[in-house]
C-alpha positions in Angstrom: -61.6 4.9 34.0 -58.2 4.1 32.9 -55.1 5.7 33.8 -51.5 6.0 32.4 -48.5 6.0 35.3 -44.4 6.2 34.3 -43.4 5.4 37.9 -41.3 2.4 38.2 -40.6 0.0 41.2 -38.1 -2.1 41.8 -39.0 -5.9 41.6 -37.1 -7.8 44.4 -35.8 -11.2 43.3 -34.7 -14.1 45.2 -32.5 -13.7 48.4 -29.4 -12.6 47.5 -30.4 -11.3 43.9 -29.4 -8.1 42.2 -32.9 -6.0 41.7 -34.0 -4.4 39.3 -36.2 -1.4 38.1 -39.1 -2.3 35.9 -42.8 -0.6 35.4 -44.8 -0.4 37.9 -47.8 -2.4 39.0 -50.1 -0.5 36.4 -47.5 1.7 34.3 -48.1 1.6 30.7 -45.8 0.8 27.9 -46.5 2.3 24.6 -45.1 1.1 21.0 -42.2 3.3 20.2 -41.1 3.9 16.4 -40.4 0.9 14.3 -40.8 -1.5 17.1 -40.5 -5.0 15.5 -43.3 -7.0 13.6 -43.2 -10.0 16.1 -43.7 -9.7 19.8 -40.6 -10.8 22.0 -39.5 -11.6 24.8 -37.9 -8.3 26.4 -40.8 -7.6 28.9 -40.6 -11.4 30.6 -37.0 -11.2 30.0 -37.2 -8.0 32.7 -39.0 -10.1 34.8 -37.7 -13.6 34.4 -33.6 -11.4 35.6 -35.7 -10.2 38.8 -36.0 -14.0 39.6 -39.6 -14.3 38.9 -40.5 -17.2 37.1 -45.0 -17.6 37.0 -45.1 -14.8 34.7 -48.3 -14.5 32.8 -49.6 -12.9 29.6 -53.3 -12.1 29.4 -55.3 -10.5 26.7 -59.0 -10.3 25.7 -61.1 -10.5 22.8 -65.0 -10.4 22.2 -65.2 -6.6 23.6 -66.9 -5.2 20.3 -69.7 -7.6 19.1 -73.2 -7.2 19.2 -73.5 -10.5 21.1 -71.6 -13.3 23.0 -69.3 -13.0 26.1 -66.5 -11.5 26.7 -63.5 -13.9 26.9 -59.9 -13.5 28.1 -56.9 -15.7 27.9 -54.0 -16.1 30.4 -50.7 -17.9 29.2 -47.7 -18.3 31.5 -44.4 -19.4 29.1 -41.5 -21.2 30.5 -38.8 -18.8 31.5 -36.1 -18.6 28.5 -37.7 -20.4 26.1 -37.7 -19.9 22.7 -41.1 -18.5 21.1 -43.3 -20.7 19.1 -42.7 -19.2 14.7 -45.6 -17.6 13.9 -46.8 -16.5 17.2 -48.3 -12.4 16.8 -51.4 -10.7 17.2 -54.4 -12.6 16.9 -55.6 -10.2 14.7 -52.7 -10.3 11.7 -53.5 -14.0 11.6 -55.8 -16.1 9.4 -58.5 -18.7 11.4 -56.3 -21.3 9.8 -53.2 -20.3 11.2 -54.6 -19.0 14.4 -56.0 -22.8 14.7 -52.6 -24.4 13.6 -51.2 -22.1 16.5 -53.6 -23.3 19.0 -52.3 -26.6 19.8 -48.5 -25.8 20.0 -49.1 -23.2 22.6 -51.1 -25.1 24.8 -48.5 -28.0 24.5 -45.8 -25.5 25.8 -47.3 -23.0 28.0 -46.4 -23.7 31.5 -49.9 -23.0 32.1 -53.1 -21.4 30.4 -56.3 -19.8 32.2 -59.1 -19.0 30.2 -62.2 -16.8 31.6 -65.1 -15.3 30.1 -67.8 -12.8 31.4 -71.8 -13.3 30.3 -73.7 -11.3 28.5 -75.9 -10.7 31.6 -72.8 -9.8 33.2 -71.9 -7.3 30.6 -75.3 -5.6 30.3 -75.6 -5.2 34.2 -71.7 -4.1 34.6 -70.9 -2.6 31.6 -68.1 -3.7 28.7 -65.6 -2.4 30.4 -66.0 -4.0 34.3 -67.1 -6.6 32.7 -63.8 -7.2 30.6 -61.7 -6.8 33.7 -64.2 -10.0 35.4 -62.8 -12.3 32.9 -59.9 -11.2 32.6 -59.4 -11.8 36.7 -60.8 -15.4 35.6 -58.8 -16.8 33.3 -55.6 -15.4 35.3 -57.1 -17.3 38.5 -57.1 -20.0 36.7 -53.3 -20.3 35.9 -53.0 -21.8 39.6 -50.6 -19.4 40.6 -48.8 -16.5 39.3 -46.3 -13.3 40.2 -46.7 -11.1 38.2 -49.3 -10.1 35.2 -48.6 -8.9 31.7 -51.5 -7.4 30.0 -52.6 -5.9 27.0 -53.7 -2.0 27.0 -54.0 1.2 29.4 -53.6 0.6 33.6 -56.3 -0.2 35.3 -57.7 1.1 38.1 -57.9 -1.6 41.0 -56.5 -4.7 39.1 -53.8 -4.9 41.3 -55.8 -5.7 43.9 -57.2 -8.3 42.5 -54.5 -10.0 40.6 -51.4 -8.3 42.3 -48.1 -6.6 40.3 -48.9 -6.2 37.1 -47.5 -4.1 33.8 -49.9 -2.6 31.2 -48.2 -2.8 27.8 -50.0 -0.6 24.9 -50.4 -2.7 22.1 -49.1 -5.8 24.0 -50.1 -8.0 21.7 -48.4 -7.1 19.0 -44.9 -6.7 21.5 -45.3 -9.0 23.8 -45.0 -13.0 23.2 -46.8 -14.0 26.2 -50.0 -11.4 25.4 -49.7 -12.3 22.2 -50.1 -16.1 22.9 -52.9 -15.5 24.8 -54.6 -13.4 22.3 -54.6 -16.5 19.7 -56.1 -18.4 23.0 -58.8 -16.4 23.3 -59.6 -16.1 20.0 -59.7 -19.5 19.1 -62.0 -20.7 22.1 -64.2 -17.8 21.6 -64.7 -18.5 17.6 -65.1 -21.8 18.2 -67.6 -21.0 21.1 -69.4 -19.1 18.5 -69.5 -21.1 16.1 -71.6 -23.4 18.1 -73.8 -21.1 19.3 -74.4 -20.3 15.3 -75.7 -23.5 15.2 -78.1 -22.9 17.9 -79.3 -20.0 16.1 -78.8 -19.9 12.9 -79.3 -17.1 10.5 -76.8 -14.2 11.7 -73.8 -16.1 10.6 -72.1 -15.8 13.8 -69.7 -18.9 12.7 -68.5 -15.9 10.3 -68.8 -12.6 12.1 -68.6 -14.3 15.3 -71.0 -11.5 16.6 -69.4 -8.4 15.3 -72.2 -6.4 13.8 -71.8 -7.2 10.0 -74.5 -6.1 7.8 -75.2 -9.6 7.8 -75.6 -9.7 11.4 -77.8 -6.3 11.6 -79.9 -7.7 8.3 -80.6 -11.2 10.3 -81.2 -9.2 13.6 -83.7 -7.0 11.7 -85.4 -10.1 10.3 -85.2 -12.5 13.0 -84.8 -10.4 16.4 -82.2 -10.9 18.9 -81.7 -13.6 21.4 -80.6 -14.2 24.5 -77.1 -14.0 23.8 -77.2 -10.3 22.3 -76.1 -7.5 24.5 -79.4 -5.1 25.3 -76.8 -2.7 27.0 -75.2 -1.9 23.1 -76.5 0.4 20.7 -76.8 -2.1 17.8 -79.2 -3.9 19.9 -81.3 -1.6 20.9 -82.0 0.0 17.5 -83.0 -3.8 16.4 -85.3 -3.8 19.4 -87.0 -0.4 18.6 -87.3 -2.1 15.0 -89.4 -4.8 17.2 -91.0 -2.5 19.0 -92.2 -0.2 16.5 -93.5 -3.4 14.1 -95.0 -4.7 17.3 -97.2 -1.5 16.9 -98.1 -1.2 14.0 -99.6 -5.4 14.4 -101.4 -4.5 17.9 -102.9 -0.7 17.2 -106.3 -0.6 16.3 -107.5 -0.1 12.4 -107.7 3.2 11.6 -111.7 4.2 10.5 -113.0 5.2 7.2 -112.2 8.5 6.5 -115.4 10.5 6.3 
């Protein structure tokens, strides 16, 4: 479940330094009125005054297809830098541009953790847990951070697991550093895909990268699902009832004469 908090804590800085109040731990932001079309830099900004410096971005992608993991990105950005043109939403940008992004942002991130959850994983734990797991991975993967930026509603025991964090509604359309590691995780996941297409080719995954298309349902209808589809999803299972019920019709018995 996912909650929603307005409480605010006071984030100590180093000795000597003036504090100040920002969201707390799982407190939600949400868009207000004719918030700008690019992310900034106001919610590290907050941080970056309180004296913390490892501050990390973190967003997801991969939570609606039919098949494939779950992948998260986590990008920490030098404090006061300037952001990279370009940088927004994975989703308001091209694969061309999302790839010409790519490089530049790991080249200046301070550092990037990237972490991805099975589709065994997601079929025994559900999308939801199972988003949270790779989310946890890619930020352990940063090699250190103090505080966590990420995309969406609060939720419920990620502090524990990854300490103070804010939860930004549509972070990655306000935030830089969730929105840089939205294009992360889109990229390696596409990419991941796309070689997986040609492992199993026929559902145009290097297109739909596993969303269910009508190409993807056709081919799925045709060919049956593989390993990497998710059972535990609705799309799936109506493909393997499809199986199932041709399945049938091959093994029952012929039917006699009528008399």
């Amino acid at each position: 479940m996912r909650e929603t908090s307005r409480r605010s804590v006071a984030i100590p800085g180093p000795a000597g330094a003036a504090r100040v109040v920002a969201p707390a731990g799982g407190a939600s932001f949400r868009r207000p009125p004719g918030s700008p079309s690019e992310p900034t830099l106001r919610y590290e900004r907050e941080l970056w005054r309180a004296g913390l410096v490892r501050v990390a971005g973190v967003d997801e992608v991969g939570v609606a297809p039919a098949c494939g993991p779950v992948l998260a990105a986590a990008v920490i950005v030098a404090p006061n830098s300037r952001r990279i043109p370009g940088v927004r939403d994975s989703k308001l940008l091209s694969p061309v541009q999302r790839e010409a992004l790519y490089p530049t942002i790991l080249r200046r991130a301070v550092a990037v953790g990237v972490g991805a959850a099975s589709v065994a994983e997601i079929d025994a734990l559900n999308i939801y847990h199972a988003t949270h797991l790779a989310m946890r991975r890619a930020i352990r993967r940063l090699g250190g951070h103090e505080h966590v930026l990420v995309d969406g509603l609060r939720i419920r025991g990620f502090e524990a697991h990854v300490g103070p964090y804010t939860a930004i509604v549509d972070g990655d359309l306000l935030c830089y550093s969730i929105a840089c590691a939205s294009i992360v995780a889109k990229v390696v996941r596409d990419r991941l895909m796309a070689r997986l297409a040609a492992r199993h080719p026929g559902y145009g995954w290097e297109r739909n990268a596993g969303y269910a298309t009508p190409e993807h349902r056709a081919a799925m209808a045709e060919l049956g699902i593989t390993r990497f589809h998710r059972r535990s999803f609705v799309t799936t299972q109506r493909a393997l009832v499809g199986e199932q019920q041709a399945l049938d019709l091959v093994l029952l018995p012929a039917l006699p004469p009528e008399p």
